[in-house]
ZAMARGU-4260 file (C-alpha; in steps of 0.2 Angstrom, whole numbers, plus 5000, padded with zeros to 4 digits):
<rodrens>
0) 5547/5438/5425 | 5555/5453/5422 | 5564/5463/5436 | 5550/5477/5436 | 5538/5463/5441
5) 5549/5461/5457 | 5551/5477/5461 | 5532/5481/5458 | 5526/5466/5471 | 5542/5468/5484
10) 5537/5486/5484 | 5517/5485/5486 | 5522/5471/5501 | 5532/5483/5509 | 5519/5494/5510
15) 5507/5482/5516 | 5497/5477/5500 | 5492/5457/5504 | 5502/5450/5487 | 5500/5430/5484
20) 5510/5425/5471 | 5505/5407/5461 | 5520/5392/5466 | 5532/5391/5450 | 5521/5372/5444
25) 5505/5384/5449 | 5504/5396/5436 | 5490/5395/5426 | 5489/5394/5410 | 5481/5407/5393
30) 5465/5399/5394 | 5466/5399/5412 | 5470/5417/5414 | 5457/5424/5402 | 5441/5415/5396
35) 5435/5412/5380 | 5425/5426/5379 | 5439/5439/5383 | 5450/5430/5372 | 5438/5433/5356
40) 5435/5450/5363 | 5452/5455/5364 | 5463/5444/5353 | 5480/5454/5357 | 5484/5456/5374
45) 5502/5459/5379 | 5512/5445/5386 | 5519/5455/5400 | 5500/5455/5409 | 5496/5440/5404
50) 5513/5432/5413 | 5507/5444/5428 | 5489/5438/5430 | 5496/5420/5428 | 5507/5422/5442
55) 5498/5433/5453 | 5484/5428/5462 | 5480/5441/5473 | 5486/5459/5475 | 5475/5469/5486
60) 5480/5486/5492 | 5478/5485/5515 | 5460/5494/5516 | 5454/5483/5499 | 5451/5500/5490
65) 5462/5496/5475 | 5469/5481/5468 | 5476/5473/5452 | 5461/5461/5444 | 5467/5441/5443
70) 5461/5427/5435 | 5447/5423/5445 | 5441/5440/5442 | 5441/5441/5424 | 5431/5422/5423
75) 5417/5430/5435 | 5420/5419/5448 | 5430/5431/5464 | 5420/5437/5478 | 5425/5456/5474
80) 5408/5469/5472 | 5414/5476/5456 | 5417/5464/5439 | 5433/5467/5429 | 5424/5477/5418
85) 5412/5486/5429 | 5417/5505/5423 | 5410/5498/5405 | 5395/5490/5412 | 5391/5507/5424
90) 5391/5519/5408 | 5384/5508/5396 | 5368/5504/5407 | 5367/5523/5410 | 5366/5526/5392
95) 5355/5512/5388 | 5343/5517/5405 | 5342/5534/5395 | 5338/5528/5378 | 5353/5532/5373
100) 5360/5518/5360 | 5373/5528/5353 | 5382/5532/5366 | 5383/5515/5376 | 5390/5508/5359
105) 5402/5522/5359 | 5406/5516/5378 | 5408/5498/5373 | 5418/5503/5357 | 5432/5512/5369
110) 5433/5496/5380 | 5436/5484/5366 | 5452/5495/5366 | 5457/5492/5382 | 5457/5479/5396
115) 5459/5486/5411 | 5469/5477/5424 | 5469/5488/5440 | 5454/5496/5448 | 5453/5510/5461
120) 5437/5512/5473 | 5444/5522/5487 | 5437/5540/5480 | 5432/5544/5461 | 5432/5528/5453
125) 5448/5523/5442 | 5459/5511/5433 | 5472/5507/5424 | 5472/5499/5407 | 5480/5492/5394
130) 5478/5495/5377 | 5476/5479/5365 | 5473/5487/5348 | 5481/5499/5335 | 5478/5517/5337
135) 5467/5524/5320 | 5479/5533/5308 | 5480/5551/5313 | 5471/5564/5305 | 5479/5579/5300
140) 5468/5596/5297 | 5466/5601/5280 | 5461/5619/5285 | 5473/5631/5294 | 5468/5636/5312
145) 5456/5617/5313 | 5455/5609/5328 | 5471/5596/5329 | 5465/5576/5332 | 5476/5570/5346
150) 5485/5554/5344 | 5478/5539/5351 | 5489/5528/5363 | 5498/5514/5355 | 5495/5497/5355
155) 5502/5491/5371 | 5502/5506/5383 | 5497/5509/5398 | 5482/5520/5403 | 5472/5529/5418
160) 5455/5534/5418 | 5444/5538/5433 | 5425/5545/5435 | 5416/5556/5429 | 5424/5552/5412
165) 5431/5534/5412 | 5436/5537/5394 | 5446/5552/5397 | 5461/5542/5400 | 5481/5548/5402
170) 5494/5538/5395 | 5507/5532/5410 | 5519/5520/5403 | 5522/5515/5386 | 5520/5492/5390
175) 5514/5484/5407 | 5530/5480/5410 | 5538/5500/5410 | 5521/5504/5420 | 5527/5491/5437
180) 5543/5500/5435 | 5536/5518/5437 | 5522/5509/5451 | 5537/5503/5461 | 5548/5519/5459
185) 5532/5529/5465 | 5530/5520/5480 | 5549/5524/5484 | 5544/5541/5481 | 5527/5545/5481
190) 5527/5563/5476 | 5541/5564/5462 | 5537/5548/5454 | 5532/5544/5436 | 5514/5541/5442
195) 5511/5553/5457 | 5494/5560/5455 | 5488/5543/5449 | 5490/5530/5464
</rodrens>
């Protein structure tokens, strides 16, 4: 694994995160990681998290408020109240509950975008995500003075999102891998790091 994925665990430990790491001749394997359903739904997902979620097997923050979403997790078969893909289920239903078809396919079309990998429950409900398919081709305005389209994040980069709007999501890091880096230099230094005002 990379050095960020060191610094990223050693630095959650130090701050008391309960982090259980798989033996070397323990790490699971693709199909092990994510199941077959995930792996039709999302046919591109980076190395970098798959290596992590095949190496970690917990990673829980010391009042179990946040953590990072393992293996067990993603098959359906952890103990935790909230599924891997609960901020998808949440809006969705509230859609469909309102008749609404529309907008819960809407909902469901953002998540095919983006597995998230990190979930928050502390406060306002939030993750981080990683995006597993090309951004559309950017539109430019034909008309001066039009509203310009914003750029979607690539394929590969790291997101946040929290509640009310789950799919209003910031860009944090550009891979999984840049993101452990900026997560283990912000808890060195919580206020001036890259993701102060997200953790």
């Amino acid at each position: 694994m990379t050095d960020n994925y060191r610094a990223a665990l050693d630095a959650l430990a130090a701050v008391g995160w309960t982090v259980r790491e798989r033996a070397p001749d323990a790490v699971l394997s693709l199909a092990d990681v994510w199941p077959a359903p995930l792996r039709q739904r999302y046919p591109v997902i980076p190395a970098d998290l798959t290596n992590f979620v095949a190496r970690v097997e917990a990673c829980v923050s010391p009042d179990e408020s946040a953590w990072f979403l393992s293996a067990r997790d993603y098959a359906g078969t952890s103990d935790a109240a909230f599924a891997w893909n609960e901020w998808e289920r949440m809006e969705a239903e509230a859609y469909e509950q309102e008749g609404d078809t529309e907008a819960a396919m809407e909902v469901r079309r953002f998540w095919d975008a983006y597995v998230p990998f990190y979930v928050y429950v502390g406060g306002d409900y939030a993750f981080f995500a990683v995006r597993v398919i090309e951004p559309r081709p950017l539109v430019r305005p034909r008309l001066p003075g039009a509203a310009r389209t914003v750029a979607e994040p690539r394929l590969g980069s790291v997101v946040h999102g929290a509640a009310v709007d789950f799919r209003g999501t910031s860009e944090v890091a550009r891979s999984f891998d840049e993101f452990l880096g900026h997560l283990a230099a912000t808890i060195r230094n919580p206020k001036d790091g890259p993701l102060a005002g997200f953790l």
